[in-house]
VEXDREN-2710 file (C-alpha; in Angstrom, 1 decimal):
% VEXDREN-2710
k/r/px/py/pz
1/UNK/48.3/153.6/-28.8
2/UNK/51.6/152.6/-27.3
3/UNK/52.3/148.9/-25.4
4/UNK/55.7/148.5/-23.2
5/UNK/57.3/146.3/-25.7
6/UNK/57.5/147.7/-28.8
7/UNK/60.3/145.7/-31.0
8/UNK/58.8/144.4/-33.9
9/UNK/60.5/142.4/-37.5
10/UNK/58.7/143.3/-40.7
11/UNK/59.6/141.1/-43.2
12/UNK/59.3/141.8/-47.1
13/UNK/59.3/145.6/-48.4
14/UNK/56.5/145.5/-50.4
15/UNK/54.0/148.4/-50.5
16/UNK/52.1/146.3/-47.1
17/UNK/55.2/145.5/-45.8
18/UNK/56.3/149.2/-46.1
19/UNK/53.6/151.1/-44.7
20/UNK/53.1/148.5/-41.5
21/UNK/57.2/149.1/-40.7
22/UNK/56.8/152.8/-40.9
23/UNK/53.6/153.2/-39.5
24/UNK/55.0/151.3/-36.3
25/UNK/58.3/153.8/-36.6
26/UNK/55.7/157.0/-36.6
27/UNK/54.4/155.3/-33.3
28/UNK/57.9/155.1/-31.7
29/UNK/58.4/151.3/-31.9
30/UNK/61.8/150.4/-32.6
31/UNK/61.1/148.4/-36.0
32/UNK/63.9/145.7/-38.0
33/UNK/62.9/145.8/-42.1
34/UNK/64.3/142.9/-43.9
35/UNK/64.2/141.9/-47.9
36/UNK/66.2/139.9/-49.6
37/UNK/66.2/142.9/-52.0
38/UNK/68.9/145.8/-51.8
39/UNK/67.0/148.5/-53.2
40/UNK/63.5/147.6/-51.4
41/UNK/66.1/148.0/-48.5
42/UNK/67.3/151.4/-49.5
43/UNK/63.8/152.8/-49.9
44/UNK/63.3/151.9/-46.2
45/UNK/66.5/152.7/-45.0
46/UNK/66.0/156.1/-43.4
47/UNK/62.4/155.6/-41.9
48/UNK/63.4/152.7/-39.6
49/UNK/65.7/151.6/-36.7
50/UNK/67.4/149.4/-38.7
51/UNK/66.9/147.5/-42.2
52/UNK/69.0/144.3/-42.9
53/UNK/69.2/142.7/-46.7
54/UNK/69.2/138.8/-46.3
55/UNK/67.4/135.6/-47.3
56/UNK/64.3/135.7/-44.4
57/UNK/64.4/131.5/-44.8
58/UNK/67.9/131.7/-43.3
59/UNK/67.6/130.6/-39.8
60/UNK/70.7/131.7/-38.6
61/UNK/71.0/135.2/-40.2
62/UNK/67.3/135.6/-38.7
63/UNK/69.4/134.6/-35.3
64/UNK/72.1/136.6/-35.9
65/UNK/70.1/139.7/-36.1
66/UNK/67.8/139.0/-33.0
67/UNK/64.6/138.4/-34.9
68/UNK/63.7/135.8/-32.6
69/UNK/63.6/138.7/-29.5
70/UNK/61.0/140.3/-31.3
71/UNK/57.7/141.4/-29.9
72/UNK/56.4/140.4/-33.1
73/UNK/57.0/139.8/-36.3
74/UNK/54.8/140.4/-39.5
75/UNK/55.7/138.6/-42.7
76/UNK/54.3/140.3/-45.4
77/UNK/56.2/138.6/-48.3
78/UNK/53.6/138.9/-51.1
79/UNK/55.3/137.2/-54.0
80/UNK/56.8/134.0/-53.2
81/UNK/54.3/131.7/-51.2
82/UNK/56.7/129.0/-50.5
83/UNK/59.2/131.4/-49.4
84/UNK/56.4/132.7/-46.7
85/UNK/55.9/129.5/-45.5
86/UNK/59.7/128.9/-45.3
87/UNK/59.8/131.9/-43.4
88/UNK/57.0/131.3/-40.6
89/UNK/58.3/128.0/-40.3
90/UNK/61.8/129.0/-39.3
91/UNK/60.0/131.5/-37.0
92/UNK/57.9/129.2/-35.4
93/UNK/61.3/126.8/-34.9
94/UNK/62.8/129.8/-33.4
95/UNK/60.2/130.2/-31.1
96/UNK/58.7/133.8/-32.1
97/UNK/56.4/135.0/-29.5
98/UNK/54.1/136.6/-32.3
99/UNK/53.8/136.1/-35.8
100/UNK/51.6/137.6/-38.1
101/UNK/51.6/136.7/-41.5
102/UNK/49.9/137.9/-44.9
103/UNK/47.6/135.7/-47.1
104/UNK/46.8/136.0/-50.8
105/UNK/43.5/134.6/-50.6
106/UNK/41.4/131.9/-49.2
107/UNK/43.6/129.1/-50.0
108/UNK/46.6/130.7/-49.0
109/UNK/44.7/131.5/-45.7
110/UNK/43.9/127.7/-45.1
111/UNK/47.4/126.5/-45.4
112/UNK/49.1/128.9/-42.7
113/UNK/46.2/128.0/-40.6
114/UNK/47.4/124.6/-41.3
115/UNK/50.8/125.0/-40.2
116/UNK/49.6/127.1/-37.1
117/UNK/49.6/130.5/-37.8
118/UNK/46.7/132.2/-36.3
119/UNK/47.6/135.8/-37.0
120/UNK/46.7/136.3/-40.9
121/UNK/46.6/139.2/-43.0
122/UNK/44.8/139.9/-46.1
123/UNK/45.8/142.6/-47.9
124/UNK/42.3/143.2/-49.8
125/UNK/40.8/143.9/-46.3
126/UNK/43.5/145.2/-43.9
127/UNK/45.0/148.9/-43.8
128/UNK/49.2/148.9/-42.9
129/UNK/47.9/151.4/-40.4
130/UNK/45.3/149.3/-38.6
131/UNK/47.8/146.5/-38.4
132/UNK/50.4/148.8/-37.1
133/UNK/48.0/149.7/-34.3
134/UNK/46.8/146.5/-33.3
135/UNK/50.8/144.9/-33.0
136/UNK/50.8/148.3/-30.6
137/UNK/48.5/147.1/-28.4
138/UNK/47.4/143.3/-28.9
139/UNK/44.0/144.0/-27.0
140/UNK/43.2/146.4/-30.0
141/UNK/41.8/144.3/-32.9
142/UNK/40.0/146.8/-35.3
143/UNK/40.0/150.7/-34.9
144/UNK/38.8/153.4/-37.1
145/UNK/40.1/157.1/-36.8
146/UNK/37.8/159.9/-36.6
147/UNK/37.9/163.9/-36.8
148/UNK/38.9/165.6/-33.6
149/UNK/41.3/162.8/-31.7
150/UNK/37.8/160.4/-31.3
151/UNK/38.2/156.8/-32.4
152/UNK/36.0/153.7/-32.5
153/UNK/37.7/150.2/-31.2
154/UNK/36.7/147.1/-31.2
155/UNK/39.2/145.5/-28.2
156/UNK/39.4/142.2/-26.2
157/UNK/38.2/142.3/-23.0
158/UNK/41.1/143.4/-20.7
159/UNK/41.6/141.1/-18.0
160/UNK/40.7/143.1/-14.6
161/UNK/37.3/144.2/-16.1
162/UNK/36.7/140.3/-16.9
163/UNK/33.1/138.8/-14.5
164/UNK/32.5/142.4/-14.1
165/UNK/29.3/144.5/-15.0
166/UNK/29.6/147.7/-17.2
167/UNK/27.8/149.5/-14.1
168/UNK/30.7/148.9/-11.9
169/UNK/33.7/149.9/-14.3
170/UNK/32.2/152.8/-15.0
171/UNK/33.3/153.2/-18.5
172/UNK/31.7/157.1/-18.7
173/UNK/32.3/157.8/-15.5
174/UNK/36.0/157.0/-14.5
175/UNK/37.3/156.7/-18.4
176/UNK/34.7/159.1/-19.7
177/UNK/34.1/156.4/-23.0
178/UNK/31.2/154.4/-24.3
179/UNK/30.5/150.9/-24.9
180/UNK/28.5/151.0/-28.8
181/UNK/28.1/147.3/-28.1
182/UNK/30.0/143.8/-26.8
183/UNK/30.7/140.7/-29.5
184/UNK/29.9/137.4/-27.7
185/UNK/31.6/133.6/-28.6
186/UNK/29.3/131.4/-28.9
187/UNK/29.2/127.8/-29.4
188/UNK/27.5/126.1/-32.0
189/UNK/27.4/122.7/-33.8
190/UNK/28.1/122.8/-37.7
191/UNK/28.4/119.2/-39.2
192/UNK/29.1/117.7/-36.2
193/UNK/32.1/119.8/-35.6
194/UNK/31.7/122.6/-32.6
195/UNK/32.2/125.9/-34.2
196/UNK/32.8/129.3/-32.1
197/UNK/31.1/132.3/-33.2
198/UNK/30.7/135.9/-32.3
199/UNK/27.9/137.8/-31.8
200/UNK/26.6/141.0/-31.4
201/UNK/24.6/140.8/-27.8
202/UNK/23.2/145.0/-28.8
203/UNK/23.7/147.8/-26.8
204/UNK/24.5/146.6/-23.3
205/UNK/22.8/147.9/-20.4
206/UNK/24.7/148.6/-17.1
207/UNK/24.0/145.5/-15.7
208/UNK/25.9/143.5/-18.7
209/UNK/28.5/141.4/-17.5
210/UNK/31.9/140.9/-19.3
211/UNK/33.4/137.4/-20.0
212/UNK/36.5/136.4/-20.8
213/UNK/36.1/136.0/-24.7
214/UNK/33.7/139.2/-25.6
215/UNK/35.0/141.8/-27.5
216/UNK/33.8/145.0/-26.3
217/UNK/33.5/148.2/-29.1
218/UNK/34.1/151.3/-27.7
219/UNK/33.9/155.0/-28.7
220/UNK/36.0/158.1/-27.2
221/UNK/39.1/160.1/-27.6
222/UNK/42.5/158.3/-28.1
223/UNK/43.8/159.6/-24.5
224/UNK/41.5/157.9/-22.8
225/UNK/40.7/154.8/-24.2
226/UNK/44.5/153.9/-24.3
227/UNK/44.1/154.8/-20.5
228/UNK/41.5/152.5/-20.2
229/UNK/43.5/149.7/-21.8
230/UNK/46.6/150.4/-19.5
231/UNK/44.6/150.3/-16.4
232/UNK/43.2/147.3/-16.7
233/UNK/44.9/144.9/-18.9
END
């Protein structure tokens, strides 16, 4: 699945910093690879637009290179924390519309939420290609391939299907897809503190009525949910 925009920064060659940057380059995005490392660079060099050594903390080589025009930008530095944090910071001061940023466990997890990040990676439990789809198209949060050009997606709710009943989309009809089922926020109260949830509301009959924060799961070939998605986003 393509988006409009497709100019994305992956930061730190690493084995998940690789396979995100060429996965998106498979896709046709138009991908920057940076490290501060000359030979993670040369290993990269031929499967994306353009690879850059430099020191990712340096805000004005960042500049220089128009990371801060990126779609997005994925920093998937796994060896240096502090240099990670560095990084998103100076991304965040350059006003980045997107970062995405990769976590080495629960505590690293808690301080980028900290700082702001919202977007975090963990390796243990996220595929390059996965994320390489999902920067793609941002609706798309989890997907999983399967045999003849079928997938299953779990996707935000597109906006022009939003207060609108499954009935009169007509998800089999017009798109000739499924909805498997829709993830609901809820709201609940956890130590006096409001928590937001989701759950699963089952399968959904066609007088269920999509809100702006379910996540719907669908099931059908590639084609036509990324037609789906394109209509109405």
């Amino acid at each position: 699945m393509k988006m409009r925009e497709n100019r994305f920064a992956v930061i730190g060659m690493g084995q998940f910093g690789t396979a995100i940057a060429r996965k998106l380059s498979d896709k046709g995005a138009e991908v920057i690879a940076i490290d501060n490392r000359d030979d993670k660079i040369e290993n990269i060099k031929d499967d994306v637009a353009y690879c850059v050594a430099l020191d990712a903390t340096d805000k004005k080589a960042l500049m220089a290179h128009g990371v801060h025009e990126m779609d997005a930008v994925v920093v998937a530095i796994g060896e240096n924390f502090e240099g990670l944090l560095l990084c998103c910071f100076v991304l965040m001061e350059l006003k980045v519309k997107r970062i995405i940023a990769r976590a080495m466990g629960d505590e690293q997890r808690r301080i980028l939420e900290k700082m702001g990040v919202t977007e975090i990676l963990s390796p243990e439990n996220e595929v390059g290609n996965n994320v390489a789809e999902t920067l793609l198209n941002p609706q798309l949060l989890t997907y999983v391939e399967l045999p003849d050009n079928y997938e299953i997606v779990e996707v935000k709710a597109p906006s022009k299907v939003v207060g609108r009943s499954l009935q009169d989309i007509g998800l089999r009809e017009k798109y000739d897809i499924n909805a498997v089922t829709i993830m609901r926020e809820t709201e609940t109260m956890k130590q006096g503190e409001v928590s937001k949830e989701k759950h699963i509301e089952g399968v959904p009959n066609p007088e269920t009525i999509i809100d702006e924060t379910d996540t719907i799961v669908l099931f059908g070939k590639v084609d036509d949910i990324e037609r789906f998605l394109e209509i109405n986003q």
